[in-house]
N, C-alpha and C positions, 0 to 999 in steps of 0.2 A: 366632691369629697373623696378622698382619697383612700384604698383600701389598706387595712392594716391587718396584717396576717396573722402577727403577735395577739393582736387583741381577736380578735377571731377564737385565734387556740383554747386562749385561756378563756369565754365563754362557753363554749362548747364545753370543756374541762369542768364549769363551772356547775354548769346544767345537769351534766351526767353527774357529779359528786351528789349535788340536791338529789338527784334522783335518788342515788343510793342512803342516804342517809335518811330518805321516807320510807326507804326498802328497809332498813337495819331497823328501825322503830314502828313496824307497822309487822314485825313476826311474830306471831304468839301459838298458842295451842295448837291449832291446824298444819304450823309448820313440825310440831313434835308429833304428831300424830300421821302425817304423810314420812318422815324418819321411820317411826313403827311400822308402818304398811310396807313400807322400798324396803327395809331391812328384813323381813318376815318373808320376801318374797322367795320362790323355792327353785323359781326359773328365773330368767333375767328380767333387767330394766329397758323398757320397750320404749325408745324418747320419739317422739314425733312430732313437725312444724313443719311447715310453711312457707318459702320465701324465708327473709332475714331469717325467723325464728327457726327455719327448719337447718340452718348455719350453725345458730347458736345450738339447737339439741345435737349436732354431732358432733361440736366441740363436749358436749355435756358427755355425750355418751363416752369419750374418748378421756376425760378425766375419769369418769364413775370406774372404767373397765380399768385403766392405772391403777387404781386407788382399790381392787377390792371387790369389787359389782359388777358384775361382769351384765352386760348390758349393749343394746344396741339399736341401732336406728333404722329404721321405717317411715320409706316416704309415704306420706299419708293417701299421694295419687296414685301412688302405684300399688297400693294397698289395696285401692280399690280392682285391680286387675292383677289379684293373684298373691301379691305379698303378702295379703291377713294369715294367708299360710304359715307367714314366721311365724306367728305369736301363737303363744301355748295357756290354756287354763293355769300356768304354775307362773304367768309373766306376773307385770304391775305393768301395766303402762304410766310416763310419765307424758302430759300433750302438753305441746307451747302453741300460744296463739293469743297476739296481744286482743285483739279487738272479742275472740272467743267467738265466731262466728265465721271460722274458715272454712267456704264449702266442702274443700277436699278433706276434711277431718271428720266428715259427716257416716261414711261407712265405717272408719277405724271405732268410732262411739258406738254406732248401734250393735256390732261385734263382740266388742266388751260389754256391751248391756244383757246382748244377746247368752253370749260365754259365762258369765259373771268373772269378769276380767278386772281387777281392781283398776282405778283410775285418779290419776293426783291430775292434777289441770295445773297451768301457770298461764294465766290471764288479767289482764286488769280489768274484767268487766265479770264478778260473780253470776250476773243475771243472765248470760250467755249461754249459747248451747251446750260448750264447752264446761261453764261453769254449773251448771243446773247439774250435768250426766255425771259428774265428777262423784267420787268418792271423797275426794278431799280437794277444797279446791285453796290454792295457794295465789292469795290475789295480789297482784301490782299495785303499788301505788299511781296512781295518773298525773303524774311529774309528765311538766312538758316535755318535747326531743328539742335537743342540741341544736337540730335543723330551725335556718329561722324562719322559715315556712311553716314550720310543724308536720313536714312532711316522713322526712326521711328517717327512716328508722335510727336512731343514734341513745337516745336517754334507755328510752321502751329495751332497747339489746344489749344493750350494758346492766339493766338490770336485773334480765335473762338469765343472764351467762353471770353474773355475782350470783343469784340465788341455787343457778347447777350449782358453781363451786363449795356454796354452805353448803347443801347435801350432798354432795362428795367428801366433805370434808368430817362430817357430822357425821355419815356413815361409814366411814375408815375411821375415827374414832371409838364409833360405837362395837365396831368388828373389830378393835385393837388390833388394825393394821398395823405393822411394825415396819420398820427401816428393810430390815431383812426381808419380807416380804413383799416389798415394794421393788426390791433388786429385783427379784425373782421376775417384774413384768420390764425390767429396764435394763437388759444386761448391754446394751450399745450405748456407743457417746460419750461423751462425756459423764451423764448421768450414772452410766451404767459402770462407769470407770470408779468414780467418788463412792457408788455402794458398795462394791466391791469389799469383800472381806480379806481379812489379811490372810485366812485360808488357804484364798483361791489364789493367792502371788509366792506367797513364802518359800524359801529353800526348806527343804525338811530332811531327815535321815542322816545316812553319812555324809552328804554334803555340808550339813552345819557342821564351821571350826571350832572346835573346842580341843581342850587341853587342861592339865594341872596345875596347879601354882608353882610346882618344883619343875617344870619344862624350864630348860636352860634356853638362855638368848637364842643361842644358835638353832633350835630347833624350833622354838619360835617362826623366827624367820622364814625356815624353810616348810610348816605347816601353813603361815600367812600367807608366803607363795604360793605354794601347792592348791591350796582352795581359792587364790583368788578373789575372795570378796574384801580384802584390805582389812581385816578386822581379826580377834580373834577371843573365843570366850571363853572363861577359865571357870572351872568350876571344882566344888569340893571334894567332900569324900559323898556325900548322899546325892552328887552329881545333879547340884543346886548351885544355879550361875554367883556367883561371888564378883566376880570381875570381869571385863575387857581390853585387851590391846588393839589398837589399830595404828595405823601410819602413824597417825600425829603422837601418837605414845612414844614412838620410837624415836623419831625426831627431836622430842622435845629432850630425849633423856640419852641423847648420843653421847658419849664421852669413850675417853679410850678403853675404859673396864667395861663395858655396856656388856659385851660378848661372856663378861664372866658373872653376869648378873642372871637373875633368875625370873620367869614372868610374872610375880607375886611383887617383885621390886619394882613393876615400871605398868603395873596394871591400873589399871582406873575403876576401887570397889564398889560394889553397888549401883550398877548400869541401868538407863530406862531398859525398859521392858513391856511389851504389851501381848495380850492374851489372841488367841486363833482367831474367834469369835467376833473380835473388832473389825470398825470398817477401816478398809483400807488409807481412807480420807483421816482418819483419826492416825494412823502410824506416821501420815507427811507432817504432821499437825506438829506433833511429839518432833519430830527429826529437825523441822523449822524450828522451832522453838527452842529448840535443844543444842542447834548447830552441829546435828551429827548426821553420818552418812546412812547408817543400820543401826536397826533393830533387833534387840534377840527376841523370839516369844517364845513365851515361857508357858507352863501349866501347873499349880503347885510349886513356881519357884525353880522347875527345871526347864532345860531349853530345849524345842520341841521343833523350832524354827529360827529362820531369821530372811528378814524383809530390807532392801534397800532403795536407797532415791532413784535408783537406777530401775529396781522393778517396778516403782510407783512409773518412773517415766515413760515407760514401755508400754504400759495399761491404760496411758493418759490423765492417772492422777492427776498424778506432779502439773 
């Protein structure tokens, strides 16, 4: 019989889905109530496992500290030889351990029993060491593993690592963790590019072009030179952006009087515009969508800055 890798994938795929969907239907009270305790806590989240699961709690730990909770991992061996030193009367620990009976988790429990250290457990077996010492214990469903032996950890770690990310997720909700604040741990990458506020890119001061609507062609010209960013933006008397020139303005409106025309005659009124405050991912948004090269931002209407495709491409936006 011949083996087929396609059909493979997709049971494996299949097995882990069942698993999680015993997982999304099988959470109730004990999961809002391990929220309140992780949330309450006044020193960090102390995740601990084992083998695969002790994989899965430093992935957990490494979203919780992104997201807001700051938090960290402790191997439960080495715990036993000096590390229970991390952990502070102000922690929660959070323990993984499918079967709930992993010897090396046996001094990190009696520590916390000892401390009154709060304890959430993530196990499929309530009746376990793990699950008995528990303050709260957060049980698995016993969905078979992907493995067709039933060996290899694959459903049991998938379901792991979905139940960190609900409470990661549930508790940067509950912390109204903000976009803004999630920059603040992600300023590299790409990631850190897309948070980025239009702030932290913009030209500001006398670098933004601006000018009046009675600026004659010629001078025009040579303030859109002069600054360099191909653009230029006119404003009134309360020195409130009204209008823009750029290249394609001039272009479109070359004729042989152009030079005796005035910037109010070949301005383009009522320009987008976006506020300091925004993410920078939102100014490429507006420029795509809009087919334009810059930005003015404005505050109240007047122009405070300005942002272009060129700053986004520099920052790795774009």
């Amino acid at each position: 019989m011949s083996f087929d890798a396609l059909k493979s994938a997709q049971a494996t795929l299949s097995a882990e889905r069942e698993g999680l969907l015993q997982l999304e239907t099988s959470l109730g009270d004990n999961f809002v109530s391990a929220i309140e305790l992780l949330s309450g806590a006044t020193g960090r989240v102390i995740v601990s496992g084992m083998g695969k699961s002790g994989h899965v709690a430093n992935k957990i730990v490494a979203t919780l500290a992104s997201t807001g909770t700051p938090a960290q991992f402790v191997h439960p061996a080495e715990a036993s030889h000096g590390d229970l030193g991390m952990i502070t009367q102000q922690d929660v620990i959070l323990g993984l351990s499918w079967s709930g009976e992993t010897n090396e988790l046996s001094n990190l429990l009696a520590y916390a029993a000892r401390f009154s250290i709060p304890l959430v457990a993530i196990t499929s077996n309530a009746d376990s060491q793990l699950g008995r010492k528990a303050n709260i214990c957060l049980a698995l469903p016993k969905a078979p593993e992907a493995c067709p032996n039933g060996l290899a950890p694959t459903t049991s770690t998938t379901m792991q690592l979905a139940l960190g990310d609900a409470i990661a997720v549930a508790l940067l909700q509950k912390k109204n963790f903000s976009a803004v604040d999630f920059k603040n741990f992600h300023p590299g990458g790409k990631l850190g590019a897309n948070l980025a506020l239009v702030d932290d890119v913009m030209h500001k001061a006398d670098q933004i072009p601006l000018a009046t609507p009675d600026l004659s062609l010629p001078d025009v010209l040579v303030e859109i030179t002069q600054k360099g960013f191909g653009c230029l933006g006119i404003i009134d008397d309360s020195k409130k952006l009204i209008g823009i020139i750029t290249d394609g303005d001039l272009r479109r409106h070359m004729s042989a009087d152009l030079l005796n025309k005035q910037a109010s005659d070949i301005m383009t009124p009522n320009p987008r515009s976006i506020t300091r405050d925004s993410m920078a991912a939102e100014a490429l948004q507006i420029m795509n969508t809009d087919s334009i090269q810059c930005l003015f931002v404005c505050e109240g209407g007047k122009p405070i800055g300005l942002i272009r495709v060129l700053d986004l491409l520099r920052i790795g936006t774009a």
